[in-house]
N, C-alpha and C positions, 0 to 999 in steps of 0.2 A: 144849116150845115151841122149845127153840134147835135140838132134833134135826130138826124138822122146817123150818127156817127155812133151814138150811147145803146142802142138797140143792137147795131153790129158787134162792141165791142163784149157785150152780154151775151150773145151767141156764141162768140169763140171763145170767153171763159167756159160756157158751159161745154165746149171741145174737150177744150185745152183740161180742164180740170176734171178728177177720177170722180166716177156719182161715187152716194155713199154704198158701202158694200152692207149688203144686207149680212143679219145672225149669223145665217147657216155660210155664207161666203164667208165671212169672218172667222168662223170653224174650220170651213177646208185649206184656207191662208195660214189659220196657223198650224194646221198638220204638217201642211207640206211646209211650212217653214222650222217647226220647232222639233218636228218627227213624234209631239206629241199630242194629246186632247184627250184628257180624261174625262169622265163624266160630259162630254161635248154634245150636243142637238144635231149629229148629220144625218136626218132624215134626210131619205131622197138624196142625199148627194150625188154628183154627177163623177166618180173616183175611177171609171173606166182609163185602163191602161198607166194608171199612175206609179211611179216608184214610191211604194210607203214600206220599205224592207226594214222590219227592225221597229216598228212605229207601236205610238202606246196610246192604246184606244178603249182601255179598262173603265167600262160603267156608262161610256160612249152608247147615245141611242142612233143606231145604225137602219133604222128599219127602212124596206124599201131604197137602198142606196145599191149605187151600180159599184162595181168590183171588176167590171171585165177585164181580164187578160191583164187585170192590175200586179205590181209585185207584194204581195203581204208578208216573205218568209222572214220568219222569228216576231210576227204581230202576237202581241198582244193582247188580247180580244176578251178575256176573263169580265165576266158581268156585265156584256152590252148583253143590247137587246139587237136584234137582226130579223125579227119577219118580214118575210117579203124579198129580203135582199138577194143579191146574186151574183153569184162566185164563179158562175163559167167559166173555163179554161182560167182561172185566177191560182196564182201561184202562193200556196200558205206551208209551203216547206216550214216546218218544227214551230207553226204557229200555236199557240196556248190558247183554245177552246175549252176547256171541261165546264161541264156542269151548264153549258149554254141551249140554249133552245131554240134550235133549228131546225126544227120536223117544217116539212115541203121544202125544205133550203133547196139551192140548186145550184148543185157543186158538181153539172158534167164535165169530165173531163177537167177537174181541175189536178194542182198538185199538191197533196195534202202529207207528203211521205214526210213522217217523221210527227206529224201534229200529236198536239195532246188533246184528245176529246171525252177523256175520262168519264162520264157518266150522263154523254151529251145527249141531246134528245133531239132523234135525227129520224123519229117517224115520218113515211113518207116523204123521205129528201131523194131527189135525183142525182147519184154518184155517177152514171154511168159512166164508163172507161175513167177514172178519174183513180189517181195513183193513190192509193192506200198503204203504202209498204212503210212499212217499220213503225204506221201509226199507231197510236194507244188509243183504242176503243174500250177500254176496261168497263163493263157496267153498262154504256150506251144501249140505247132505245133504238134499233133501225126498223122495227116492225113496220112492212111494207114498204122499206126504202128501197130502191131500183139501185143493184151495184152490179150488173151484170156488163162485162168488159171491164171491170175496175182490177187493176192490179193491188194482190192482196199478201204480198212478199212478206215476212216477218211479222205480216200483222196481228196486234195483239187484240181478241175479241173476248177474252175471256169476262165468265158473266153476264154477254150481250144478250142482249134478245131480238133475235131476227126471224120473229115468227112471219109469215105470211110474205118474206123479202123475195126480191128474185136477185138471184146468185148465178145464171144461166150462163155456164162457160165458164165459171171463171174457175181459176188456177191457185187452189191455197198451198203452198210449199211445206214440207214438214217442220218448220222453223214457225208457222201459225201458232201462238196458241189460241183454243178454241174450247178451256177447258169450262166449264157449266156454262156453256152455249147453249141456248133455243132456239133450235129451226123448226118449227112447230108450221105447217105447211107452206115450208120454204120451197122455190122454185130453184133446186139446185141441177134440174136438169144438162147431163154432158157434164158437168161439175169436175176437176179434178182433186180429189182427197186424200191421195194414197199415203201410205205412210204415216197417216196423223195420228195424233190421240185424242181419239171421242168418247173419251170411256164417259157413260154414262147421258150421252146427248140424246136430249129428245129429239127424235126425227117423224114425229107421229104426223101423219098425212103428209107427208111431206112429197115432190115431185123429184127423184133421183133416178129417173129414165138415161140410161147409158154413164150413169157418174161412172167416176173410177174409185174406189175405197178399196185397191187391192190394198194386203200390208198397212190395212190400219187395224187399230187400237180402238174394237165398238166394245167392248165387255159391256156388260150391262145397258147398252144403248136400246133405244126403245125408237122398234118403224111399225108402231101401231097403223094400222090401214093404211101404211104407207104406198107409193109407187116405186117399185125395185125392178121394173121390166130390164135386161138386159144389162142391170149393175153387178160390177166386174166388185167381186168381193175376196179374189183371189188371195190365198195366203195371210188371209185377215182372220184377227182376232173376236168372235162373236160371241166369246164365253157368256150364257145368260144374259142373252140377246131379245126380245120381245121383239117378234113379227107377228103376232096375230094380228089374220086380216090383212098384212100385206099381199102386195102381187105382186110374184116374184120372177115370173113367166122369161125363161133366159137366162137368169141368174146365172155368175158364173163363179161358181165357189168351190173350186180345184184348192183344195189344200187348206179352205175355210174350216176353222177351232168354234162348233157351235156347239158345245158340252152345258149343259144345263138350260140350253137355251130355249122360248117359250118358242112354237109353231101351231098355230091353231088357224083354220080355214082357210088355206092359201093352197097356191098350186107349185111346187117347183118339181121341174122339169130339164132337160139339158145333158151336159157332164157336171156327175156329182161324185167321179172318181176321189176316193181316197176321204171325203169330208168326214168328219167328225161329227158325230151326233149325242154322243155319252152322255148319259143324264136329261136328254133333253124332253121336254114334256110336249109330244106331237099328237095334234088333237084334228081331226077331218083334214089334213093334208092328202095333195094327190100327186104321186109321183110319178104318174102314169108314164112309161115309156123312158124314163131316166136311168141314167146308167149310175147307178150305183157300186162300182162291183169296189171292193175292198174298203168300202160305205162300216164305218164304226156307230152303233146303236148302243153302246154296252150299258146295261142299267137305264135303259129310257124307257120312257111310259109312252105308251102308242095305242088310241083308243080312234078308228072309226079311220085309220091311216089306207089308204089306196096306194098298191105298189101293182098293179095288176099289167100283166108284160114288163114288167120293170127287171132290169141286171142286178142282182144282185148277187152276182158271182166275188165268192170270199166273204162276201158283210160278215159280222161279226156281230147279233145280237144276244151275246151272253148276258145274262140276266134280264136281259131287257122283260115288260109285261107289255103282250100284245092282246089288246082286247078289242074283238068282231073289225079285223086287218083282212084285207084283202089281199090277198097272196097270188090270185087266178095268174095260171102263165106266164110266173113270174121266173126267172132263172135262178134257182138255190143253190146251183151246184158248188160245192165246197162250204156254204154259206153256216155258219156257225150258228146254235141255238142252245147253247149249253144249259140248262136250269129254266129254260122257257118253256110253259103252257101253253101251246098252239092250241091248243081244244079250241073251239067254237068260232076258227080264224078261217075264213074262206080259202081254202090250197086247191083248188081242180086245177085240175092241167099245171101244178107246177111242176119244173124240172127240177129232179137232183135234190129233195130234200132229204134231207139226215138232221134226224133231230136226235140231239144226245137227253139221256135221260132225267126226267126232273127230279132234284134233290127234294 
């Protein structure tokens, strides 16, 4: 009887009593119990849906560990490691990231409003729809990270680099800054930018099909061989602006300040009522069929420029230097040439020219 009774009783101690918790249990135990673990081993942890709000996980190796739909706001996070890990729909309101390394991270649709990512390196990380507003991206690496549907409210990007990113729809409000940004063949397609200050953004190859950058601040910004089809540039600042090589086919630049600005081998087209071109250096540009009428040229260099059928009722190129300009069947009437040398400029068939005499 007793031989059969010590077997059974062995059995239900081993019930009754907790096995031993392995390392990495021992690490999740004591998060959730102390709200801390620095320098901790949670590889792989299993932290889906967990409340860690306010949790200190500094120098913490994280990699490959789940985060779903977990709470992280006011974490911690300064000097772990995270590859692999995954932050979907994970909530890191005003959590402390800089200087981490999370290129492929994947942070869709999480909430990150208010984080500090300071100089993070978030190449190829997946944001998409994932709240960005009021975060500090100061410095960070997003080259080819996916933020298209990300809400990008107050967000600070200044000095980022988001060359090759896709930004497709999204909405940067004039409270961005975006100031020594690279979108260097960014996908800012439908983009909304209006209002901003770009002064000085590379936007070279970049994809801005239908953006909006009415009433922004480009001075000096550079759309080297850009895609500008049908971008609303209305009321914006382009003083010595580089488009050579963009196409601009649409463009809609009513009231656009392009005064020193480069144009060399591009097509625009459209309404170009009233723009600004002073100073600007236009080089094999075709404006075929655009209406330019009260179109400012004054002092710009125009070498191999195509306006043939083009409005240019009122323009005003005083001083401008036009050399071998196609002018065929172009409308001049009222159109100013005070001090310009049309010699050797193609005019048949234009209407209404009056060229005042050269000094």
């Amino acid at each position: 009887m007793l031989k059969k009774t010590i077997p059974n009783l062995i059995g239900l101690m081993a019930v009754l009593l907790p096995a031993q918790l392995s390392a990495g249990e021992l690490a999740v135990q004591q998060l959730l119990d102390q709200r801390s673990c620095q320098q901790c081993d949670l590889r792989q942890a299993d932290l889906r849906m967990q409340d860690l709000n306010g949790v200190d996980l500094r120098g913490a190796r994280l990699d490959n560990a789940m985060f779903y739909q977990a709470d992280l706001s006011g974490a911690r996070l300064e000097g772990a490691t995270l590859k692999g890990a995954s932050f979907a729909r994970t909530d890191l309101r005003g959590a402390s990231m800089q200087n981490l390394d999370l290129s492929r991270g994947r942070f869709s649709r999480a909430n990150l409003s208010g984080a500090d990512l300071r100089d993070a390196n978030l190449k190829e990380a997946n944001l998409e729809g994932a709240d960005l507003s009021a975060a500090n991206l100061s410095g960070a690496k997003l080259e080819s990270a996916i933020l298209a549907g990300s809400r990008l409210d107050s967000v600070v990007l200044a000095g980022a680099v988001l060359d090759s990113a896709n930004l497709r729809g999204v909405n940067l409000t004039k409270t961005a800054d975006l100031s020594g940004a690279s979108f260097k063949q960014t996908d800012l397609r439908m983009a909304r930018l209006s209002g901003l200050d770009l002064r000085e953004i590379d936007f070279t190859r970049a994809r801005l099909l239908k953006a909006d950058l009415s009433g922004a601040n480009l001075k000096q910004a550079r759309f080297i061989d850009a895609e500008l089809k049908k971008v609303a540039f209305v009321d914006a600042n382009l003083h010595g602006a580089n488009f050579e090589g963009a196409r601009m086919h649409g463009a809609k630049l009513k009231g656009a300040k392009l005064e020193a600005a480069t144009l060399r081998g591009m097509e625009l087209s459209g309404n170009l009522i009233g723009v600004d071109f002073s100073n600007a250096q236009i080089s094999r540009v075709r404006f075929n069929g655009a209406n330019l009428k009260d179109a400012k040229f004054r002092s710009a260099q125009l070498e191999y420029a195509d306006f043939e059928g083009t409005n240019l009722y009122g323009a005003d190129f005083t001083g401008a230097s036009l050399h071998r300009c196609n002018l065929r069947k172009a409308n001049l009437r009222k159109t100013r040439f005070d001090g310009v040398d049309l010699e050797g400029n193609l005019l048949e068939g234009a209407m209404g020219l009056h060229q005042s005499p050269v000094n």
